[in-house]
C-alpha positions in Angstrom: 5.2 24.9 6.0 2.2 24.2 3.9 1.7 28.1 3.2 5.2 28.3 2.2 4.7 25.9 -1.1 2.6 28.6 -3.6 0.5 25.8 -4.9 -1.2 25.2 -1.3 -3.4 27.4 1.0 -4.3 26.8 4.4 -7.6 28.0 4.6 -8.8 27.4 8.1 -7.6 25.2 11.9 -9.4 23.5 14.2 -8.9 22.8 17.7 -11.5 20.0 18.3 -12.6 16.8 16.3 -16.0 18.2 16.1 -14.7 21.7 15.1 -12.8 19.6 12.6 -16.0 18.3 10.9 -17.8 21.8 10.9 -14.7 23.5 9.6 -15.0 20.8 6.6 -18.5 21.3 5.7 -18.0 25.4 6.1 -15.2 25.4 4.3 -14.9 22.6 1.8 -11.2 22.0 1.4 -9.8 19.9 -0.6 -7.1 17.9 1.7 -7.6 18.0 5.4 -4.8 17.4 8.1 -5.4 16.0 11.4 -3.8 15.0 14.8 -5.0 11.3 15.9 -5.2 12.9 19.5 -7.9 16.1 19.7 -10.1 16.9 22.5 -14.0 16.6 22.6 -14.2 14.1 19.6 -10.8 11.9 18.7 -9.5 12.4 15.5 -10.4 8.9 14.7 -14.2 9.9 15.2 -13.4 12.9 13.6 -12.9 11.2 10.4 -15.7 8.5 10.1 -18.1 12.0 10.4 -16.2 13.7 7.8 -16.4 10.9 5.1 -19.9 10.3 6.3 -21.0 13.9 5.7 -18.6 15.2 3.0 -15.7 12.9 1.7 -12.3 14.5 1.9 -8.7 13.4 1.8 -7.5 13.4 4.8 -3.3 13.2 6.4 -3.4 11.8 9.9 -0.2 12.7 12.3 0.3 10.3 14.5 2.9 9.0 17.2 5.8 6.1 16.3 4.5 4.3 18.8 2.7 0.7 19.0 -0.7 2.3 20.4 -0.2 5.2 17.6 0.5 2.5 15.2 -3.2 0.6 16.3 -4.9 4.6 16.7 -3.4 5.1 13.2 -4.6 2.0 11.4 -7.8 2.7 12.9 -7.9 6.1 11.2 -6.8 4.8 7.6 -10.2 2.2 8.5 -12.4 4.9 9.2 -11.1 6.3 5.1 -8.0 8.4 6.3 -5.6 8.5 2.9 -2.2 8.6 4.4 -0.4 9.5 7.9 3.1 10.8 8.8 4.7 11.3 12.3 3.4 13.8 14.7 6.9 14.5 15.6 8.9 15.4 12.5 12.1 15.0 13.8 11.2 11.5 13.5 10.9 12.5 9.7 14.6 14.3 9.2 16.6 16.5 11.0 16.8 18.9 8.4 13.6 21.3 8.7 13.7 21.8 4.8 13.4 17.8 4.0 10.4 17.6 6.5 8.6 20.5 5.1 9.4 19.0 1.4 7.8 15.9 2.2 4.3 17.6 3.6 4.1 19.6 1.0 4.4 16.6 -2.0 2.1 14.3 0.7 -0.5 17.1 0.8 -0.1 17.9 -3.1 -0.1 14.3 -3.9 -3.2 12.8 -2.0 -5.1 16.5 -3.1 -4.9 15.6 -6.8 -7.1 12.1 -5.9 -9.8 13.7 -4.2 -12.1 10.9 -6.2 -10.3 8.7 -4.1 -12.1 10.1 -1.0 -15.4 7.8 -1.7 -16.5 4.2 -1.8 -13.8 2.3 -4.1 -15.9 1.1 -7.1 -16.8 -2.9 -6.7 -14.7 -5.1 -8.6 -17.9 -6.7 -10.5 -18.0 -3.7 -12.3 -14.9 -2.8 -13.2 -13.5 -5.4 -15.5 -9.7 -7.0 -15.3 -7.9 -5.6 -18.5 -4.3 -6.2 -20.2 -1.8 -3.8 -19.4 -2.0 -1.9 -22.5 -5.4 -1.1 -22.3 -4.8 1.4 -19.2 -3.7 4.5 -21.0 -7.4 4.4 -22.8 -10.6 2.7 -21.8 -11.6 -0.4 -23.4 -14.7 -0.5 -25.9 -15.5 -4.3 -24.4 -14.0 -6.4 -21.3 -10.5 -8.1 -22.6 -10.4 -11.8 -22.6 -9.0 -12.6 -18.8 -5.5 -14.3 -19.8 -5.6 -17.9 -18.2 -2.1 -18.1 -18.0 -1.8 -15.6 -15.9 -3.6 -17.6 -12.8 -2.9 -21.3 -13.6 -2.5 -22.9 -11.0 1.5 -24.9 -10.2 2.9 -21.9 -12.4 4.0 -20.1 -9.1 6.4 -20.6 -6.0 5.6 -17.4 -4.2 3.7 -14.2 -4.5 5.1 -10.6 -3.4 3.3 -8.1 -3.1 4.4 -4.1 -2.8 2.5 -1.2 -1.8 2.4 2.3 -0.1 0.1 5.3 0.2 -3.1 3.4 0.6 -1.7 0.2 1.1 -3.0 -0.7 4.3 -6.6 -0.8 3.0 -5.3 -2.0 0.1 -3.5 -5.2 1.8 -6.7 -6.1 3.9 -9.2 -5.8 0.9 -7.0 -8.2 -1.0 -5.5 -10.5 1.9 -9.0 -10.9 3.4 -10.5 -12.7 -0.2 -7.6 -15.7 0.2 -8.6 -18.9 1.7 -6.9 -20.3 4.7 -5.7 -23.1 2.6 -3.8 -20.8 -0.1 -1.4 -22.8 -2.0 1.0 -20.2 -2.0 3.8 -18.4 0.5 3.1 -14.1 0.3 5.9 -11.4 0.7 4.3 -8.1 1.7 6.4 -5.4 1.4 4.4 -2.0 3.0 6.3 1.5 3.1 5.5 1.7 6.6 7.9 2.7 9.9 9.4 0.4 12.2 7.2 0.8 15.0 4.1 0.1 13.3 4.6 -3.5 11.0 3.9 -5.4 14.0 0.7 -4.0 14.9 -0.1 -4.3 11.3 0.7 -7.8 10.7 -1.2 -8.1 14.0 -4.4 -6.8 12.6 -4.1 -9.0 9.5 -3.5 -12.1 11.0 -7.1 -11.5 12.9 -9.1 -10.5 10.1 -7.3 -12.9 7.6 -8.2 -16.7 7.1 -4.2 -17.1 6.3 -2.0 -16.7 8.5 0.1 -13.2 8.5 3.0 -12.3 10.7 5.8 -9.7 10.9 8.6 -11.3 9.0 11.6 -12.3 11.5 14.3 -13.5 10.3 14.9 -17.5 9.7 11.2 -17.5 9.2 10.7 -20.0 6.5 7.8 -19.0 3.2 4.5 -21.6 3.7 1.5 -22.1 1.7 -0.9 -20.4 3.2 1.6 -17.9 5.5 2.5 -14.0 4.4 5.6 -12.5 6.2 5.3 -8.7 6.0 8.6 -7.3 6.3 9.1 -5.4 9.1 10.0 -1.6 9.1 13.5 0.2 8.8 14.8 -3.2 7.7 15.2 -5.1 4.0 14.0 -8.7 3.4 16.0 -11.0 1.7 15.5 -15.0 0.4 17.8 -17.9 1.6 17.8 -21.5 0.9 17.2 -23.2 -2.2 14.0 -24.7 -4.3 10.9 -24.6 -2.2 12.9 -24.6 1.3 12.9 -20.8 1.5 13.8 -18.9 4.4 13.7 -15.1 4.9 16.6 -12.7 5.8 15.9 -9.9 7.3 19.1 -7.0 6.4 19.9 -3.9 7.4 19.4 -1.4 4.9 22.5 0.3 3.3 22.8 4.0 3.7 21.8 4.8 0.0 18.0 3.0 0.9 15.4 5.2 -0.1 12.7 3.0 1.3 13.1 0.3 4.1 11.5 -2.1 3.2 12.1 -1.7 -0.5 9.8 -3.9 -3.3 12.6 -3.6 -5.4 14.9 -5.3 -3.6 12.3 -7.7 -2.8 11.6 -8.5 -6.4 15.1 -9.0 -6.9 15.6 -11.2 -4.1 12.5 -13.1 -5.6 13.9 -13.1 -9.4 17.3 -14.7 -8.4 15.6 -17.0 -5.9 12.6 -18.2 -7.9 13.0 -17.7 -11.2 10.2 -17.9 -13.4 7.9 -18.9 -10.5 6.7 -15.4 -8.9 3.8 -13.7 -9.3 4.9 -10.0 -8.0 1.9 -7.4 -7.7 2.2 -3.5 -7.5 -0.2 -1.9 -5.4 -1.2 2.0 -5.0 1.4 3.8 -3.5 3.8 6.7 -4.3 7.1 7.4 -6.2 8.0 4.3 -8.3 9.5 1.4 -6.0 8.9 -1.9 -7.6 9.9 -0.5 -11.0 13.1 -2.1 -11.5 12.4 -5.0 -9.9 9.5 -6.1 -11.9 11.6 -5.3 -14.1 13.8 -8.4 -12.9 10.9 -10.5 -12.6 9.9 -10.2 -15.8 13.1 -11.3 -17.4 13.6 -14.3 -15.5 10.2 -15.4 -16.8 7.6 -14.2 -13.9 4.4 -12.8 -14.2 3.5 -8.7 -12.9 0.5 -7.4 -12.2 -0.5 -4.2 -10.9 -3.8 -2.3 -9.7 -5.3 0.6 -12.2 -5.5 4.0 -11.6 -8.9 4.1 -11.0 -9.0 2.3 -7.5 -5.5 3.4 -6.7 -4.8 6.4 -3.7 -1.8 7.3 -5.2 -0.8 6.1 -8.6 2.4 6.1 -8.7 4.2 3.0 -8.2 1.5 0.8 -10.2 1.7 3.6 -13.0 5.5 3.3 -12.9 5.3 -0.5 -13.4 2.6 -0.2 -16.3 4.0 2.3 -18.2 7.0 0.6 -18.5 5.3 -2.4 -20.4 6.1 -4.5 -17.3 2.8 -5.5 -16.2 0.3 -8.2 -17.4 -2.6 -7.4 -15.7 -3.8 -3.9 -14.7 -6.6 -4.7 -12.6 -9.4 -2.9 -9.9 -8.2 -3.4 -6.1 -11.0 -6.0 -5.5 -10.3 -7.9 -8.5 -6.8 -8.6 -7.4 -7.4 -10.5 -4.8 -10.0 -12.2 -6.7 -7.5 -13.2 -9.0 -5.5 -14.3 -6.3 -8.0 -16.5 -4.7 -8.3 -18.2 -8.1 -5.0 -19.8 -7.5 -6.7 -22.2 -4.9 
């Protein structure tokens, strides 16, 4: 499948985790793909050597089940960029989809082979307006206080894929247990796994973070991550908000979807979200912000610089729709400031 797209080579296999790691370091490559499940040395192993010795991106396959789901997060831990099902059927029936889809995952998470190292610290990387992202800035932009006041929000979503994971837990992990403030996640992520996830964020969290079910009602202090295969939805009025959790129609690219969640949030509480675009790829959360931001809500999203895939945060900035651009660890800096 990968040999078939001309702008990819296979260079070299390994049977073994450890012939993994000497297979990297003989041969260099620029994206490595790996099975969580290899004998001698786990895959999971496997990886921690690889980005310890010589940082690659690496695809993990792994099972749609709830121990694959803990194995998986594990590898994405250890500084694995993305994962798809060891069983493609689980992907599509139709061969040709599945084979499209590795190939644009493997091209995709080649191209940020930077990404493959210690994300830079927030301290120096400064926050910077929007339209400062296409070029660098000659000084640090004024932070807009506006922007973080606190009583100006209701709620907080907050969208991601490719890298998102990570992502969620560097930002979720910097917000008090007394946040002020209800959180949406929306994670690009399969069914099987959201529970496990939400699972691992509520332990290393100080708020409290669960797999969104529905009737579950939006508290300071409490993220619902929406669970996979399904859409979330708002119910209820003012700040008695509930969640509804849908199935997706036919015509869903993505289950959950940030756009839909955005839009949920727009009509629900207008002017009073603050929605953020994480890295992740394609451009879900587009149109949505979009939404947001003419009701009178605020958008930020994370730069390209600390992003795995830029993609959805690039889709959102340059369409003029976000007010910050800002490092991974200075979002939830930001966020924090709303305490």
């Amino acid at each position: 499948m990968l040999n078939a797209d001309p702008g990819l080579e296979v260079v070299g296999e390994a049977a073994t985790g450890r012939e993994a790691i000497e297979q990297a370091l003989r041969l260099q490559p620029d994206v490595i793909t790996m099975d969580i499940e290899m004998p001698e040395l786990d895959g999971i192993s496997a990886v921690r050597e690889i980005m310890r010795q010589r940082p690659t991106p690496i695809l993990m396959f792994s099972s749609l089940t709830h121990e694959g789901a803990q194995a998986t997060l594990d590898a994405l831990e250890a500084g694995a960029v993305d994962f798809m099902p060891k069983r493609f059927a689980d992907i599509s029936a139709d061969a040709s989809q599945v084979q499209r889809q590795l190939q644009s995952r493997v091209r995709e998470i080649g191209r940020r082979r930077s990404l493959a190292r210690p994300i830079p610290a927030a301290a120096s990387v400064a926050a910077r307006p929007a339209t400062a992202a296409a070029a660098p800035a000659a000084a640090p932009a004024p932070r807009p206080q506006a922007a973080v006041r606190a009583g100006r929000y209701e709620l907080v979503v907050i969208g991601t894929s490719t890298g998102g994971p990570v992502a969620l837990q560097r930002v979720l992990t910097q917000l008090p247990a007394s946040y002020p403030l209800p959180l949406l996640l929306i994670q690009h992520m399969p069914a099987s796994f959201t529970a496990a996830f939400a699972e691992r964020l509520n332990q290393l969290c100080a708020i409290e973070v669960k797999e969104a079910a529905d009737g579950d009602v939006l508290l300071p202090g409490r993220a619902l991550l929406a669970p996979g295969g399904k859409q979330i939805a708002l119910k209820g009025s003012g700040r008695q908000l509930a969640v509804r959790i849908v199935e997706p129609a036919p015509d869903h690219l993505y289950k959950p979807s940030v756009d839909i969640a955005f839009t949920e949030a727009a009509r629900y509480c207008p002017g009073k979200v603050l929605g953020v675009v994480l890295t992740g790829m394609g451009s879900d959360g587009c149109e949505g912000a979009r939404l947001l931001k003419q009701t009178g809500s605020t958008v930020w999203s994370q730069d390209e610089a600390t992003s795995v895939i830029y993609g959805m945060p690039a889709a959102v900035a340059k369409a003029g729709l976000s007010d910050l651009v800002l490092p991974l660890d200075a979002v939830g800096a930001e966020l924090a400031r709303l305490h």
